[in-house]
LOBA-778262 format. One record per residue (C-alpha): z, x, y; residue in three letters. Coordinates in steps of 0.001 Angstrom, whole numbers, plus 500000, padded with zeros to 6 digits. Layout:
BEGIN
+--------+--------+--------+---------+
:      Z :      X :      Y : residuo :
+--------+--------+--------+---------+
:      Z :      X :      Y :     ALA :
...
+--------+--------+--------+---------+
***
This chain:
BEGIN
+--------+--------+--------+---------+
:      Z :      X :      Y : residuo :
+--------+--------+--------+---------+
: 936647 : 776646 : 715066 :     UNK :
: 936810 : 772561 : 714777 :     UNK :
: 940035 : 771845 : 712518 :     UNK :
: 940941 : 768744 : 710983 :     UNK :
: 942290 : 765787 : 713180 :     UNK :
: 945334 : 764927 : 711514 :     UNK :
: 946638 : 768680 : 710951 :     UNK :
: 945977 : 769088 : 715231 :     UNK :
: 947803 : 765640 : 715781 :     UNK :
: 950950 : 766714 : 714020 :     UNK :
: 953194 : 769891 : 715883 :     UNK :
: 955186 : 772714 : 714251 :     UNK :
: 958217 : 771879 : 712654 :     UNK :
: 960825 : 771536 : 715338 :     UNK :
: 963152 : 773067 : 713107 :     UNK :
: 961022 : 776258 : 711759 :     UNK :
: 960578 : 776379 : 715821 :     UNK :
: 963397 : 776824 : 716670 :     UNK :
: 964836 : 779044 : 714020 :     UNK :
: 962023 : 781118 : 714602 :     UNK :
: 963680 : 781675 : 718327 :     UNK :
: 966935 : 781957 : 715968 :     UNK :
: 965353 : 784852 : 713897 :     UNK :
: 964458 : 786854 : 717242 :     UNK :
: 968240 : 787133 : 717992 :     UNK :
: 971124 : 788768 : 717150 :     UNK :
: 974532 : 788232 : 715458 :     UNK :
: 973624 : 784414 : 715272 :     UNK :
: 975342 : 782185 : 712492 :     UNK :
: 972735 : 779277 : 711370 :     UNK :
: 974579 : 775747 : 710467 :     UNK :
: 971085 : 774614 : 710434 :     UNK :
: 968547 : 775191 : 707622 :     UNK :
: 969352 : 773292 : 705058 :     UNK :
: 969796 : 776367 : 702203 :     UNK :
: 973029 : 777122 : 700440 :     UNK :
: 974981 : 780267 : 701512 :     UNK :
: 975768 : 781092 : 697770 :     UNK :
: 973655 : 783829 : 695945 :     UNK :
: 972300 : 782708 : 692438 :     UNK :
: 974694 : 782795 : 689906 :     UNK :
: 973978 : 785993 : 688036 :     UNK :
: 973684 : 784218 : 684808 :     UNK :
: 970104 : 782846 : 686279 :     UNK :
: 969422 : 785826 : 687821 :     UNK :
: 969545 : 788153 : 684840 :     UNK :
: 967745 : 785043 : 682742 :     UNK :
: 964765 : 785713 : 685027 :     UNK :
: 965222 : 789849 : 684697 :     UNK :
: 965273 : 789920 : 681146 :     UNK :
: 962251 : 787510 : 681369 :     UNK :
: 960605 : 790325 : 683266 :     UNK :
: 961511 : 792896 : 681236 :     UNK :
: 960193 : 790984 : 677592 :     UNK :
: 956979 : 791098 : 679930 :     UNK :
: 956791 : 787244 : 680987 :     UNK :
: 953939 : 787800 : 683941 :     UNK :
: 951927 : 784873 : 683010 :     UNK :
: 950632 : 782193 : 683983 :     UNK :
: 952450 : 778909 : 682342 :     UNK :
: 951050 : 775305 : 681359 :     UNK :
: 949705 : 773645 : 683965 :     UNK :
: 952651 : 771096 : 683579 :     UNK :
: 955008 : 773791 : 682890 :     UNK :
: 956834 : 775878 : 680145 :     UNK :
: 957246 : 772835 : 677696 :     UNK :
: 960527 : 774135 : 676618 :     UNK :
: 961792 : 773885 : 680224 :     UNK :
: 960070 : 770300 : 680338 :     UNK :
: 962136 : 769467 : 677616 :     UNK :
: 964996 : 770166 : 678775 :     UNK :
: 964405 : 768604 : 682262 :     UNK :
: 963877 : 765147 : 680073 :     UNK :
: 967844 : 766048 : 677907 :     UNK :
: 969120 : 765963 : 681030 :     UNK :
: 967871 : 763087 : 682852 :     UNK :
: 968549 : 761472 : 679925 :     UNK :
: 972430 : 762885 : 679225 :     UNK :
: 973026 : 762081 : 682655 :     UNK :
: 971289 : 759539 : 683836 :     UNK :
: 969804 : 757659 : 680929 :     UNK :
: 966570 : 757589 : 681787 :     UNK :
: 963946 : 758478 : 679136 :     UNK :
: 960936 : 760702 : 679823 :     UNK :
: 958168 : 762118 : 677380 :     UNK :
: 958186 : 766073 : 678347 :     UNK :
: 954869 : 766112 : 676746 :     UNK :
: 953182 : 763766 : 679652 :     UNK :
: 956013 : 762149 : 681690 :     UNK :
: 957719 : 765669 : 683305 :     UNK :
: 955776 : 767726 : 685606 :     UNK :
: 957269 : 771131 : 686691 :     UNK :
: 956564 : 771561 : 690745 :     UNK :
: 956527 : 774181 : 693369 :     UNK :
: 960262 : 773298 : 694689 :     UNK :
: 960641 : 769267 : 695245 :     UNK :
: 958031 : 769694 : 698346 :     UNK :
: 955071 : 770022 : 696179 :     UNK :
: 956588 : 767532 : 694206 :     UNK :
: 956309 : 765582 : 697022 :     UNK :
: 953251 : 766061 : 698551 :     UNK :
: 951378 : 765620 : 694940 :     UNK :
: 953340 : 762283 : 694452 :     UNK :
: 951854 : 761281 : 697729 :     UNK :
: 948521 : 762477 : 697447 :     UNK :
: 948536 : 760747 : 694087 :     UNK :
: 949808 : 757265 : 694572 :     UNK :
: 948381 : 756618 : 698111 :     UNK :
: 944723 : 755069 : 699411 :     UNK :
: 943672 : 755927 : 702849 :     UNK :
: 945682 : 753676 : 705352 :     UNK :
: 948202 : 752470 : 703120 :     UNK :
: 951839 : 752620 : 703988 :     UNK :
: 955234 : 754456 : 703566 :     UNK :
: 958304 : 752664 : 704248 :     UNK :
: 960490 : 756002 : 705159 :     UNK :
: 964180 : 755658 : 706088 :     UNK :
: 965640 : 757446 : 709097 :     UNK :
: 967335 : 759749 : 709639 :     UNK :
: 965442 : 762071 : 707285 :     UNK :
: 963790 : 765309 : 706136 :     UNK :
: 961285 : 766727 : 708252 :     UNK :
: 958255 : 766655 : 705883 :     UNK :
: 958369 : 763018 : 704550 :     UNK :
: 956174 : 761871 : 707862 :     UNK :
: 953704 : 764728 : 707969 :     UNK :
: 953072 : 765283 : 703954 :     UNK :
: 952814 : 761380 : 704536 :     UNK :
: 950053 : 761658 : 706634 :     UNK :
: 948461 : 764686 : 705023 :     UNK :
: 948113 : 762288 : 702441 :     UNK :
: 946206 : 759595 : 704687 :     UNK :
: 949380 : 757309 : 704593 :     UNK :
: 950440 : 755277 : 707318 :     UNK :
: 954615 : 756496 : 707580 :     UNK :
: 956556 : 753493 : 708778 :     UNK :
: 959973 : 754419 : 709959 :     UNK :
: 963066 : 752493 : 709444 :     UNK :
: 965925 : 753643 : 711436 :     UNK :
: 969696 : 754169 : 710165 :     UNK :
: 972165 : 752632 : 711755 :     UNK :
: 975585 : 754480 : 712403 :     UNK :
: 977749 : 751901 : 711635 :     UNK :
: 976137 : 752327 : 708245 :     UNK :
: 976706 : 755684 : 708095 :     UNK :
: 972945 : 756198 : 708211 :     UNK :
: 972088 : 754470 : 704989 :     UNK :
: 968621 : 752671 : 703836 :     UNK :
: 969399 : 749177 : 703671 :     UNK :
: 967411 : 746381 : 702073 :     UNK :
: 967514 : 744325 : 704579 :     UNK :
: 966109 : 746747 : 707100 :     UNK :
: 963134 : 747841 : 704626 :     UNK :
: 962151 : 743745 : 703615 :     UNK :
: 961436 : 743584 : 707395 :     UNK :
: 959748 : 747162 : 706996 :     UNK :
: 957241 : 745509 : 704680 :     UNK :
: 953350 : 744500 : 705204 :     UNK :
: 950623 : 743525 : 703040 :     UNK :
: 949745 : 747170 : 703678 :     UNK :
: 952974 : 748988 : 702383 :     UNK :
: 952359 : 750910 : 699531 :     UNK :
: 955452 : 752637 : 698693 :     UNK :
: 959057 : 753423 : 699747 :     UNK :
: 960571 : 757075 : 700028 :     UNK :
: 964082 : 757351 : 699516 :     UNK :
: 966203 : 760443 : 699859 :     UNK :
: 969837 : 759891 : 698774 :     UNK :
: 972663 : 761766 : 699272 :     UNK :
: 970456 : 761882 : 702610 :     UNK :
: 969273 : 765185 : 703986 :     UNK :
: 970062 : 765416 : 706876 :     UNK :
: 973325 : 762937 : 707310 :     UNK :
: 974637 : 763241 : 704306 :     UNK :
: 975367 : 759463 : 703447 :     UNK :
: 973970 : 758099 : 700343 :     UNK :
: 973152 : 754715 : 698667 :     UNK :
: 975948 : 752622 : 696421 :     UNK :
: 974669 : 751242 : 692989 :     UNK :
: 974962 : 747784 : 694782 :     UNK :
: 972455 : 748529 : 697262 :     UNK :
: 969906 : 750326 : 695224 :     UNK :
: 970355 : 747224 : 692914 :     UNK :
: 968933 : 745254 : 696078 :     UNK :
: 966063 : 748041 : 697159 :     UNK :
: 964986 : 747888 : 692958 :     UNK :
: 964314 : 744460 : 693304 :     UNK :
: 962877 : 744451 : 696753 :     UNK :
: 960114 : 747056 : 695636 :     UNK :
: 959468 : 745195 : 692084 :     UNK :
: 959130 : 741657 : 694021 :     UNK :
: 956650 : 743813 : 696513 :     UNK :
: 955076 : 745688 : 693866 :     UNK :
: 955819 : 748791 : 695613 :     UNK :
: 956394 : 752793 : 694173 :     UNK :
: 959312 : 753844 : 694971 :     UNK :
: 959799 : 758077 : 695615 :     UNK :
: 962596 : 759470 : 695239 :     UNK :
: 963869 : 762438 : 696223 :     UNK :
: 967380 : 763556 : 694466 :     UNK :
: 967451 : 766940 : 695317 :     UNK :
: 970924 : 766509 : 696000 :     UNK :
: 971958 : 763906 : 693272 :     UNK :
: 974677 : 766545 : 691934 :     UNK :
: 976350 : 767171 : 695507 :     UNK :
: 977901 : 763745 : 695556 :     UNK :
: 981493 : 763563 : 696130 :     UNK :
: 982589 : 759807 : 696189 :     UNK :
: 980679 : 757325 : 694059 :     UNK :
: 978963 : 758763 : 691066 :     UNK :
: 974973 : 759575 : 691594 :     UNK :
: 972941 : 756127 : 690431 :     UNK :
: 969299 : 757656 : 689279 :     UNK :
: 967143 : 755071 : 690844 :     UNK :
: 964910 : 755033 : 687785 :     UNK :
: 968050 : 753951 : 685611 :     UNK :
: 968183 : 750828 : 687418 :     UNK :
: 966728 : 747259 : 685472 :     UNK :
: 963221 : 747655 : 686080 :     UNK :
: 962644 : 750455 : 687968 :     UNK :
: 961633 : 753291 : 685894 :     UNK :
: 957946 : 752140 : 685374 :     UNK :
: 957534 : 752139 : 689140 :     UNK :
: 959917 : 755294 : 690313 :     UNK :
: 958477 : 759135 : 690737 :     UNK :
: 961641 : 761138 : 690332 :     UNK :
: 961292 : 764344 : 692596 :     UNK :
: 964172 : 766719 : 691901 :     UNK :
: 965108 : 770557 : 691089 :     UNK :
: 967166 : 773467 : 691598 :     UNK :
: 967215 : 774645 : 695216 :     UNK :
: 970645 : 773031 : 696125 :     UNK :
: 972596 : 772377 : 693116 :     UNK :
: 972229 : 775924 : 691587 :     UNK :
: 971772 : 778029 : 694964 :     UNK :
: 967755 : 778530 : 693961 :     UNK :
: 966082 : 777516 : 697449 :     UNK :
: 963943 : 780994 : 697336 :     UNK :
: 962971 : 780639 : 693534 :     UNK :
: 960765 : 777333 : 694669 :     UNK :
: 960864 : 775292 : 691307 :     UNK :
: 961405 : 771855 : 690908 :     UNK :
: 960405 : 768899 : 688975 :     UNK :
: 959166 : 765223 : 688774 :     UNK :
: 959319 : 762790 : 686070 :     UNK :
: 957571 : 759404 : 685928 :     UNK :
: 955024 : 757114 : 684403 :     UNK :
: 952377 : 758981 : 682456 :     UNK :
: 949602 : 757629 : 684481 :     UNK :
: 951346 : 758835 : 687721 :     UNK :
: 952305 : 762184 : 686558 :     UNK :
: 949088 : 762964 : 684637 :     UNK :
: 947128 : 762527 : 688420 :     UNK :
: 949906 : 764661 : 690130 :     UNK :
: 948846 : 767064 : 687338 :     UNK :
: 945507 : 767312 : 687931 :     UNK :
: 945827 : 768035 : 691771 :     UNK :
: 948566 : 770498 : 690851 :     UNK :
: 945908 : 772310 : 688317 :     UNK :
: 943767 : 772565 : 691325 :     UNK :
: 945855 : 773978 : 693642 :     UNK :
: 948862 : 775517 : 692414 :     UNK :
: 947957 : 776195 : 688320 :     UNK :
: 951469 : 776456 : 687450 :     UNK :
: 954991 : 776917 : 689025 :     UNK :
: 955583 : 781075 : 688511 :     UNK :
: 956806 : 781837 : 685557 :     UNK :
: 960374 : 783712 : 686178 :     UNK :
: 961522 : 780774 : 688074 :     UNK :
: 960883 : 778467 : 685706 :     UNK :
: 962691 : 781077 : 683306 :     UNK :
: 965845 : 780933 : 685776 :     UNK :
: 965498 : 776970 : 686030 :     UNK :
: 965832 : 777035 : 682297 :     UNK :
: 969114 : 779400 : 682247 :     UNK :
: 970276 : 776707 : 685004 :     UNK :
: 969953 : 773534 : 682438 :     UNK :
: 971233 : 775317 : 679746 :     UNK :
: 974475 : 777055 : 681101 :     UNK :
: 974501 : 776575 : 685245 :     UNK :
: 976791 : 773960 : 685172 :     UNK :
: 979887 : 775780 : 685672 :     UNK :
: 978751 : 777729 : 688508 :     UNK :
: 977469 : 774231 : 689617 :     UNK :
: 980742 : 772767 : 690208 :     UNK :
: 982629 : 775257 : 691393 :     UNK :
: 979842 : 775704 : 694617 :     UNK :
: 980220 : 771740 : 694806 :     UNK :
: 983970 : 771903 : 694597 :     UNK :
: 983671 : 774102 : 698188 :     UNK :
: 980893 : 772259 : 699673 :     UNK :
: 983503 : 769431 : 699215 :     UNK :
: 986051 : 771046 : 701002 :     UNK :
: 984226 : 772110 : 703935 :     UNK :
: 982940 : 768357 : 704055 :     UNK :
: 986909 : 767542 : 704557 :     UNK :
: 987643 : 770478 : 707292 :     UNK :
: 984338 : 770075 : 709270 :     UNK :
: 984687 : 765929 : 709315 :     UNK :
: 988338 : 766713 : 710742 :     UNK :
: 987676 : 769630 : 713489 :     UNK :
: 984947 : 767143 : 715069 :     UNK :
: 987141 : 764381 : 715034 :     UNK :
: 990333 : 766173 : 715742 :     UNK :
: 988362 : 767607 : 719275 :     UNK :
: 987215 : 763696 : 720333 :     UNK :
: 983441 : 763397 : 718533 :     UNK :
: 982631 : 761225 : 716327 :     UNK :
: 981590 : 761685 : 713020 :     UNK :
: 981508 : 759897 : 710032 :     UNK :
: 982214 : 761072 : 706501 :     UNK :
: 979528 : 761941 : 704657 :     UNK :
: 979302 : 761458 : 700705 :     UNK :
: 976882 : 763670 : 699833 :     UNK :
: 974781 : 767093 : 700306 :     UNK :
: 976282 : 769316 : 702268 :     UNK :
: 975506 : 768342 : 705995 :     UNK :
: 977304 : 766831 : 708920 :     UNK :
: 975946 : 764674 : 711371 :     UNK :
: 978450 : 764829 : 714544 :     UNK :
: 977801 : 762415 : 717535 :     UNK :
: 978072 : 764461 : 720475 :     UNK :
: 977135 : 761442 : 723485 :     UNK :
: 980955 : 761989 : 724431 :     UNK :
: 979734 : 764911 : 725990 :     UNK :
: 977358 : 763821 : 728000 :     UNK :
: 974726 : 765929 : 726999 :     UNK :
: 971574 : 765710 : 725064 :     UNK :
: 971276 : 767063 : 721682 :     UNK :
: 969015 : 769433 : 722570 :     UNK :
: 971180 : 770537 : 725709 :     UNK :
: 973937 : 771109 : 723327 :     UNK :
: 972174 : 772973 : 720980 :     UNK :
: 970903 : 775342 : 723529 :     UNK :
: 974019 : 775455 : 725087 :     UNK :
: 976034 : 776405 : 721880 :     UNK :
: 972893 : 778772 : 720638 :     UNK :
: 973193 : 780476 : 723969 :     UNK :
: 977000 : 781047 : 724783 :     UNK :
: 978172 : 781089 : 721176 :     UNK :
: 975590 : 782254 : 719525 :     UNK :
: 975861 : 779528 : 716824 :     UNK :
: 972538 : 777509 : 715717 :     UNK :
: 972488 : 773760 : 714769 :     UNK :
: 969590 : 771574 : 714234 :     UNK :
: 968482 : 768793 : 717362 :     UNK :
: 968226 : 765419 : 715467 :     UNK :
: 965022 : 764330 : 716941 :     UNK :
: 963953 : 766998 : 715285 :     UNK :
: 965080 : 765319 : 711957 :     UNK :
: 963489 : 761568 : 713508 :     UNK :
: 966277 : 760062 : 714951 :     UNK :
: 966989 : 759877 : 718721 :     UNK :
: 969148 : 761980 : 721106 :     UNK :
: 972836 : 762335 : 720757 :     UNK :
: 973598 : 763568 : 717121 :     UNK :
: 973395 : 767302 : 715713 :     UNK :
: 972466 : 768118 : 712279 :     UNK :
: 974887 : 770788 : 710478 :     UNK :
: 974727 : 772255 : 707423 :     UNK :
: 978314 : 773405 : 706305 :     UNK :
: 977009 : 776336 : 704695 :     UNK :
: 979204 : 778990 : 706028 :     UNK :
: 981979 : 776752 : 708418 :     UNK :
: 985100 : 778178 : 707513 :     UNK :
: 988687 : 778131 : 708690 :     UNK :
: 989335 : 779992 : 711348 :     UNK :
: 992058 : 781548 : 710256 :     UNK :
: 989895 : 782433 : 706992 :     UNK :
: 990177 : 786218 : 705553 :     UNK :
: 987316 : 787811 : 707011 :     UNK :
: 986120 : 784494 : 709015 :     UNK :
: 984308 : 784367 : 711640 :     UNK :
: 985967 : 781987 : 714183 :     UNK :
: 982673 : 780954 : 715570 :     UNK :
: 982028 : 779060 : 712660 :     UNK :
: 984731 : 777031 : 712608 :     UNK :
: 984378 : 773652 : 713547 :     UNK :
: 987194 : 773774 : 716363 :     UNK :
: 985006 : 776159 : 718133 :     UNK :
: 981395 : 774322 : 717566 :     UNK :
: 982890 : 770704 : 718797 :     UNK :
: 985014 : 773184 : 721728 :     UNK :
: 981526 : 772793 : 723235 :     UNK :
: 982310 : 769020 : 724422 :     UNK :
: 985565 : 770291 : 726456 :     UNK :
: 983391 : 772758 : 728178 :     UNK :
: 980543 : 770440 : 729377 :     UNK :
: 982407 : 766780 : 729016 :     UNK :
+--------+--------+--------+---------+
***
C-alpha cells in the first residue's frame, strides 16, 4: 500500500520505543514518561461517576460543555488576567496534543516555518510537519539552564517563519522563562508578526518565579494560542482533556477541524475537568508541594555523586548531565535499564544531543523511605557513573 511521504519520513517515537521494550519487562520502575504517579483526586473521580450515573453519555458541543468553557475563561482570567469569550474564544481539546496539532494545522501554509526551542517535547517537530510546517530548531544552551532566549530565536527568524512554539516550565528540562525574557520574545514575535503557541501544560508546577501567561503580556494576547489542561496539574493524563483559548478567528478554524475529526472531547472528562476548576485546587498543591521536594532531593543525589545538574524551576523533570561518565546517553540508559532495572528517557530522543538523561521524578524517593524502593533513589540512578566512570 503507497502511504504518505511525510508520515514514512518521520520514525516511531523514540520514547514510546523504548518503553514499549520497558512494558515487555519485569519489576521495572519508569522515571521516564512524563505522567504523574498520583491517582486522581477522588473528588474528580466521583464528579465523573455521578456524571455517569445522571446518564451523561453524550456527545457535547463541538467546542465543549459551555459551562466548562466558562469556567476555563474565570480562571485564566483570576489567574492570569487574560480575558477570553467562552462563547468563541475557548475551545475544549483532546488533552493539549490535539490542542496542538489543530493550532498547527490551523495557523500554518504549506512550507512555512516553526521556530521550536530545544530541548523539547517529542511531538512539536512531527505534529509540525504533519501540518506541512517547516520546524526550525533552536538549541538550549546549558549554561542557560536550557531556556528559549530571544536572542537565539531573532537569529532563528526568516521571511518564512510563521510562528514560534514555546513550552515553559519546559518538558523535558524543566527550566522555564522569567517575565523579563518573555517581555523580549513578546516583542520579538509582534515586530515579526509572528503567532506565538504556547504550551502551559505545566504553568501550575512552577516553584520559583510565579507563572507569566504569555498572553498577559503588552500585546500579546491577539497573537498567542494558549494550549493548556489537566493532565499534570490535577493527575488527569488518562482522562485526555485539555483546552485552548485565543483570538476568535484562530479558535473558530481550530473548531472546525476539531468538528471534523474529533466532534467533541468525551463527555465525563470534561465533567471531571469541571470538578478540577471548581474545587481541585487543594489536591493541586499538595501534589505540587511533593513534586517540589523531590526536585530538591533528586537535584542533590546527582550532584552529591559528581554529575551535573542544574536546578530546574518547573514541571517535574530532571535533566542530569552524565558526560562525566564517559558514556553515551543511550549507553547509560541501557546500562541502568539492564542492571537496575530502572528506565530513563535518552535525550536525543527529546532533540538535544548525547550526554544528558531525561527523568521524570515521579516516584524517586528517599531511600530510606517507608516502603521505598532504593532503586529509585537518586544515589542509586547517578551510582551508575562510579560503575562505568
Amino acid at each position: 500500500m503507497r502511504l504518505n511521504q511525510v508520515v514514512q519520513a518521520i520514525p516511531p517515537s523514540g520514547i514510546r520505543r523504548f518503553f514499549d521494550i520497558v512494558s515487555q519487562m519485569d519489576d521495572v520502575i519508569s522515571l521516564g514518561v512524563g505522567e504523574p504517579d498520583f491517582v486522581t483526586p477522588w473528588r474528580i473521580r466521583e464528579a465523573a461517576i455521578y456524571s455517569l450515573e445522571k446518564g451523561y453519555t453524550t456527545y457535547t458541543s463541538n467546542s465543549g460543555l459551555l459551562e466548562l468553557r466558562q469556567a476555563v475563561a474565570a480562571y485564566l482570567d483570576r489567574h492570569y488576567g487574560v480575558e477570553y469569550n467562552p462563547q468563541n474564544e475557548v475551545l475544549i481539546t483532546v488533552g493539549v496534543s490535539e490542542g496542538l496539532d489543530l493550532a498547527l494545522r490551523a495557523v500554518l501554509n504549506p512550507g512555512d516555518e516553526v521556530i521550536i526551542p530545544e530541548p523539547c517535547y517529542v511531538s512539536y517537530r512531527p505534529c509540525t510537519l504533519f501540518a506541512g510546517g517547516v520546524p526550525v530548531p533552536v538549541p538550549g544552551r546549558a549554561e542557560d539552564g536550557f531556556a528559549a532566549r530571544a536572542e537565539a530565536i531573532a537569529a532563528a527568524i526568516t521571511p518564512r517563519t510563521r510562528a514560534l512554539l514555546l513550552n515553559y516550565p519546559n518538558n523535558p528540562a524543566g527550566s522555564t522563562l522569567p517575565r523579563a525574557e518573555l517581555l523580549k520574545i513578546a516583542a520579538l514575535a509582534e515586530r515579526h508578526d509572528l503567532v506565538v503557541l504556547s504550551d502551559e501544560i505545566y504553568a501550575k508546577l512552577s516553584y520559583g518565579e510565579p507563572h507569566t501567561c504569555f498572553a498577559s503580556l503588552p500585546g500579546a494576547e491577539g497573537r498567542t494560542l494558549l494550549l493548556s489542561g489537566f493532565s499534570k496539574s490535577h493527575a488527569m493524563t488518562g482522562w485526555r482533556i485539555g483546552y485552548a483559548a485565543g483570538p476568535a478567528e484562530a479558535i473558530g478554524a481550530m473548531t472546525k477541524i476539531h468538528q471534523y475529526t474529533m466532534l467533541s472531547a468525551p463527555i465525563t472528562a470534561q465533567m471531571a475537568a469541571l470538578e478540577a476548576l471548581k474545587n481541585g485546587g487543594s489536591d493541586m498543591e499538595e501534589m505540587v508541594a511533593q513534586y517540589n521536594e523531590r526536585r530538591r532531593l533528586v537535584v542533590a543525589g546527582f550532584r552529591a555523586m559528581g554529575l551535573d545538574c542544574f536546578e530546574p524551576q518547573g514541571a517535574f523533570y530532571a535533566f542530569p548531565s552524565i558526560r562525566a561518565t564517559g558514556l553515551t546517553s543511550t549507553e547509560f540508559a541501557e546500562a541502568l535499564l539492564r542492571e537496575e532495572r530502572v528506565a530513563v528517557i535518552v535525550a536525543i530522543a527529546v532533540a538535544l544531543g548525547v550526554g544528558y538523561l531525561a527523568i521524570t521524578r515521579r516516584d524517586v524517593q528517599r531511600a530510606d523511605a517507608d516502603g521505598g524502593d532504593p532503586r529509585a533513589t537518586p544515589e542509586m540512578i547517578s551510582g551508575r557513573s562510579a560503575q562505568h566512570g
